[in-house]
C-alpha positions, 0 to 999 in steps of 0.5 A, spaced: 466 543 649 468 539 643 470 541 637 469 538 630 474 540 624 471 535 618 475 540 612 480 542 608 478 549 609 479 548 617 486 547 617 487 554 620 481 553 625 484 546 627 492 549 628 490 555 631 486 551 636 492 546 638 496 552 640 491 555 644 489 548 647 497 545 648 494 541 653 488 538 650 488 532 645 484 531 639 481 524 635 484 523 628 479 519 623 484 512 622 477 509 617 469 507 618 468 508 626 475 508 627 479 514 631 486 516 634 487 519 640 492 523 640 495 530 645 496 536 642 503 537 642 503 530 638 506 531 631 502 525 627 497 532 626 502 533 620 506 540 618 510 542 612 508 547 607 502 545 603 501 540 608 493 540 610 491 537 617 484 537 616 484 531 611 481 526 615 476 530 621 479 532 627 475 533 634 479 536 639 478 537 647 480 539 652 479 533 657 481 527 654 476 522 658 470 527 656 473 526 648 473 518 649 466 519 652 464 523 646 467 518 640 464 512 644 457 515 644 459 517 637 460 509 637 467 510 634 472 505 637 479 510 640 486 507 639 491 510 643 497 513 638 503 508 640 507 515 639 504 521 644 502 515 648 496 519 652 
């Protein structure tokens, strides 16, 4: 099931959501109708103190081709992150 992180009070949800689901991968907003795609373990979801992940909306999923479907129907076009390479 996809799930859908669009706030900064979503940051805590979202984090905990990469640690149960190490082998997912989430979309992250780049700008209008576009995403990243991105596996969980990449670091480009940011971390730090007083670092909020949630800035831009996040989806994240278990399967990647069915969070590929899900953004194209969306009708966000998905880049790959040239650093986790999924």
């Amino acid at each position: 099931m996809v799930k859908v992180f669009t706030s900064k009070e979503q940051d805590k949800p979202f984090k905990d959501w990469l640690t149960q689901h190490p082998h997912g991968f989430y979309l992250n907003r780049r700008g209008q109708g576009e995403v990243m795609l991105h596996k969980v373990k990449c670091w480009h979801h940011g971390s730090g103190e007083g670092f909020n992940s949630t800035t831009n909306f996040k989806v994240g999923w278990g399967n990647r081709e069915e969070l590929e479907e899900w953004a194209k129907k969306e009708k966000f076009k998905v880049a790959p992150c040239s650093h986790c390479k999924p």
